[in-house]
N, C-alpha and C positions, 0 to 999 in steps of 0.2 A: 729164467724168465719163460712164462709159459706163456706160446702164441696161438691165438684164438683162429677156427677156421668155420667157424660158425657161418652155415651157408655155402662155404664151398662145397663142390663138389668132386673129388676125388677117382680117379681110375688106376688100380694098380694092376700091370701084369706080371703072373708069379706071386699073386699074394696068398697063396695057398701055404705059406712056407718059411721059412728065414726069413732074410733082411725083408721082402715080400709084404709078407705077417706083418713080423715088427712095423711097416711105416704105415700100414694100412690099419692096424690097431690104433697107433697113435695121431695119425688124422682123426680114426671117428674119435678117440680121446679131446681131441682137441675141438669137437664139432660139427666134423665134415659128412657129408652121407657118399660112405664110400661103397663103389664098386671091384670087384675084385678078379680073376682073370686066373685061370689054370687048366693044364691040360684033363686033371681029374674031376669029374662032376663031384665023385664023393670026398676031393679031399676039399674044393671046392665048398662042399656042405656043411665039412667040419671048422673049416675057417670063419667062414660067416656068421656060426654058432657063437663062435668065439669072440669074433669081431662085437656082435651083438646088436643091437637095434636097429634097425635102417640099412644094415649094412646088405650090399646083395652081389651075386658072382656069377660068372658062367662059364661053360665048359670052353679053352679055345686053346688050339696049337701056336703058339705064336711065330711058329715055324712058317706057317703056311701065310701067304703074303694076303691073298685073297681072302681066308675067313680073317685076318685082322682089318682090312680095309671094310667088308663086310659088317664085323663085329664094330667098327669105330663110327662110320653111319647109322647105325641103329642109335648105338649108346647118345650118339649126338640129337638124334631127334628124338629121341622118348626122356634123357635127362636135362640136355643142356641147351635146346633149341629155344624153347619157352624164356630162359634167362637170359637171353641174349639180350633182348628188347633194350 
């Protein structure tokens, strides 16, 4: 059974990659406009290629506590603030 995510919206970290990849393909398969998370911009660039439409990613260490708090306030007010209502 295939589940619909049509309208969600999706964040993976590490989807430049593996298991990553794979769930972050099969969200936007499923619907989703996802974004995607890895320490590489360019491998970063090839994923989202891949992922295909809508899909969009950015460079970030997920190591580093600060750019992910950082990076999670942005994504929150430019993706997911407006859909709160």
């Amino acid at each position: 059974m295939a589940h619909s995510l049509k309208g969600a919206r999706v964040l993976v970290l590490g989807g430049s990659s593996g298991i990553g990849l794979a769930t972050a393909q099969a969200a936007a398969a499923a619907g989703a406009k996802v974004t995607i998370a890895s320490r590489s911009q360019e491998r970063v660039d090839t994923a989202v290629a891949q992922i295909g439409p809508g899909a969009s990613g950015v460079s970030l260490d997920a190591s580093n506590d600060a750019a992910v708090d950082a990076f999670l306030v942005r994504a929150y007010r430019e993706h997911w603030a407006a859909t709160d209502a």
